[in-house]
C-alpha positions in Angstrom: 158.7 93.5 95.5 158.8 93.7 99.1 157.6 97.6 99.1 154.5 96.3 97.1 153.6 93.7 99.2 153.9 96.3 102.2 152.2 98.6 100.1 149.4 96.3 99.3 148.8 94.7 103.0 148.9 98.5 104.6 145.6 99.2 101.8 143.9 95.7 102.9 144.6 96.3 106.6 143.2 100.2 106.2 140.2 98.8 104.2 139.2 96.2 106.8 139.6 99.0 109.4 137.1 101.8 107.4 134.5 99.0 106.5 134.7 97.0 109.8 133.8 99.8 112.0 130.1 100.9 112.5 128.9 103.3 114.4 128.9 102.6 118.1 126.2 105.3 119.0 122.8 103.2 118.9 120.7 104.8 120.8 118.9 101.6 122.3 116.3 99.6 120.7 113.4 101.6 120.3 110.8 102.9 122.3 107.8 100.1 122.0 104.5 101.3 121.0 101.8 101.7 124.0 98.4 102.7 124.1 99.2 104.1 127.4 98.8 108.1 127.1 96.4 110.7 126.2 94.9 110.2 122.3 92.8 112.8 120.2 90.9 111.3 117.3 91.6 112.7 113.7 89.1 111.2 111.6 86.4 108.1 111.3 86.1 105.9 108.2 83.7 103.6 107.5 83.0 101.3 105.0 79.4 99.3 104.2 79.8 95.9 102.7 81.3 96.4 99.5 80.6 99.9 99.1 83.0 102.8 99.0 84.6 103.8 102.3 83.7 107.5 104.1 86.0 109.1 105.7 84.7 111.9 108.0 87.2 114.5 110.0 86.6 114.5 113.3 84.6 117.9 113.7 83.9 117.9 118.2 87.1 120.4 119.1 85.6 123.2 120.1 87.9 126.4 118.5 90.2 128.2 121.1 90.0 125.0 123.6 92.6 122.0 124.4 91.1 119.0 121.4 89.1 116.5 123.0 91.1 113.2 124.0 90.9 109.3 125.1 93.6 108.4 127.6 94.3 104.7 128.7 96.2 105.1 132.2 99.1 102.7 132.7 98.7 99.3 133.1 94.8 99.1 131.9 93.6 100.6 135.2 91.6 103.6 133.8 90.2 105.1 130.6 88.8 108.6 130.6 87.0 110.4 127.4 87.7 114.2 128.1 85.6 116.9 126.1 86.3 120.9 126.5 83.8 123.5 125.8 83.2 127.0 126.8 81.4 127.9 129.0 78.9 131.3 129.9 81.7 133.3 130.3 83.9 131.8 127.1 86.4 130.3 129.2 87.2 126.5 127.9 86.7 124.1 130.8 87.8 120.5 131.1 84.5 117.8 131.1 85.3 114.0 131.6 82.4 112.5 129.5 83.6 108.8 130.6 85.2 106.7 132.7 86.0 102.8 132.5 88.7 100.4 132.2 90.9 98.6 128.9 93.0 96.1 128.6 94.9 95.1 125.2 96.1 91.4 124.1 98.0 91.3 121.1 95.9 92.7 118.3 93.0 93.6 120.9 91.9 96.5 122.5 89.2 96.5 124.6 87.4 99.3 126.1 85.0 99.0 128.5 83.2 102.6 129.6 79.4 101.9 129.3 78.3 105.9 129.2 81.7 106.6 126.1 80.8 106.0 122.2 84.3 104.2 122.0 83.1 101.0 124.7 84.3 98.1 122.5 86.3 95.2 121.7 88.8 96.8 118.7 91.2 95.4 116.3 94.4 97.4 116.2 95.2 98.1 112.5 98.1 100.8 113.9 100.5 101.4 117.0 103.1 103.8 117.0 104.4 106.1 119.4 102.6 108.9 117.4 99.5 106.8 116.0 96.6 104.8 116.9 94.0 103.1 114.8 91.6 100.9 115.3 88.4 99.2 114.0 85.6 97.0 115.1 82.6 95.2 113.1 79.2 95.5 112.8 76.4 93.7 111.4 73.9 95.7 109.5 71.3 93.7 107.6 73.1 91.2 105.4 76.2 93.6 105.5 79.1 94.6 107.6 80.3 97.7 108.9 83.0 98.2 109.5 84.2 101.8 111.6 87.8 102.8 111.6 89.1 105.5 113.9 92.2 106.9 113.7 93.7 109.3 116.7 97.3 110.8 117.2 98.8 111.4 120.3 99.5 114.3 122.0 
C-alpha cells in the first residue's frame, strides 16, 4: 500500500510539474501600432449612400521606380507625400509633392498639408504594424461618401 501511495504522489507531483510550467520566453508585450513611418497606398474604396462600394487599385507607381509613399515623422512634426517618376533620361527621381503636419487622438488622424489629396480629418478603421486604413465623410447631395484608403507599410 505504501509503494502505491508513493507511486501515486510521484505521478501527481510530475503532473503539476509538466502542466505548471509555461514557457518563460515571451518576447515582450508587442510592438504598439504607430502611424509613424513611411506608408504606400494599395487601393481606395468608396461607397455612395446605399449603393455598392468601388474599390479602385491604386494605379500612380510608376514601373521600375520606388512606389509612391505618405510618411508621418515621429511625434506629428512632419508629413510628406513623395511621388517618383522618370525623368528625360529614364532615371526614377525622388519628388516630394507635399508637406504638412498630423497629429492622431484615439480614432483620429488628422492631416493637415493644404497642396496633398490626403489633407483631412480621418477615422482610423485599421492600425497594425503592417496596415493602415482610414476613411473620412463626404456630403454629396442628399448622400454620403464615404472614401476608404488603405496603405501598407514599407
Amino acid at each position: 500500500m505504501k509503494k502505491i501511495k508513493t507511486v501515486l504522489v510521484a505521478f501527481v507531483l510530475a503532473g503539476l510539474t509538466l502542466t505548471s510550467c509555461g514557457s518563460d520566453d515571451n518576447s515582450g508585450p508587442a510592438t504598439p501600432a504607430t502611424v509613424v513611418g513611411k506608408w504606400t497606398q494599395t487601393r481606395t474604396v468608396t461607397k455612395l449612400g446605399t449603393q455598392a462600394e468601388t474599390s479602385t487599385p491604386y494605379e500612380f507607381n510608376v514601373a521600375g521606380c520606388d512606389k509612391n509613399y505618405i510618411e508621418f515623422a515621429t511625434a506629428g512634426s512632419l508629413f510628406k507625400e513623395q511621388y517618383f517618376f522618370k525623368n528625360g533620361a529614364q532615371v526614377c527621381v525622388e519628388d516630394t509633392q507635399a508637406t504638412g503636419t498630423w497629429s492622431k487622438t484615439n480614432e483620429t488622424l488628422t492631416i493637415n498639408s493644404p497642396e496633398s489629396a490626403y489633407d483631412e480629418v480621418y477615422k482610423i478603421i485599421t492600425l497594425s504594424n503592417s496596415q493602415l486604413v482610414i476613411s473620412f465623410d463626404t456630403q454629396a447631395g442628399p448622400n454620403t461618401l464615404v472614401t476608404t484608403y488603405y496603405f501598407t507599410k514599407i
